[in-house]
C-alpha angles and dihedrals in degrees: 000000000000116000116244087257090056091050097040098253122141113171114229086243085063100049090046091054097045096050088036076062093222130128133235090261089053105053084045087062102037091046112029091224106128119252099240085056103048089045084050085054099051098051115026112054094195093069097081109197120253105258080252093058099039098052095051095046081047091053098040085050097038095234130118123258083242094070095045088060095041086057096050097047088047089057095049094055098042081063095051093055094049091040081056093246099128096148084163096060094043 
């Protein structure tokens, strides 16, 4: 399967963190939210965050939950339509 960067998908976590300037690391001790997880977060957008989770990674990066889970529907879809699984369209 191609990676996000290969499909042009960056998660909104991602982006936040890159222009926050802060590492992976970074984000893990600021937040409390494990590393594995945060990283799950960032590139498969079938994995939702735990309301714990989300609401903490909405507060570091000053966005709403809301945003964080618009991002990651957009991105599914966007990968059904490229995987060719465009039911809404059908």
């Amino acid at each position: 399967m191609d990676t996000p960067e290969e499909l042009g998908e960056v998660s909104l976590l991602e982006q936040l963190r890159h222009e926050k300037g802060v590492s992976l690391g970074q984000v893990v001790a600021d937040t409390g939210v494990m590393h594995k997880t945060i990283r799950r977060y960032e590139r498969d957008p079938m994995y939702y965050p735990s309301a714990s989770a989300l609401h903490k990674l909405a507060a570091y990066y000053g966005v709403s939950a809301t945003e964080i889970l618009r991002d990651m529907r957009a991105r599914v879809r966007a990968r059904e339509v490229l995987e060719g699984r465009d039911v809404a369209a059908a």
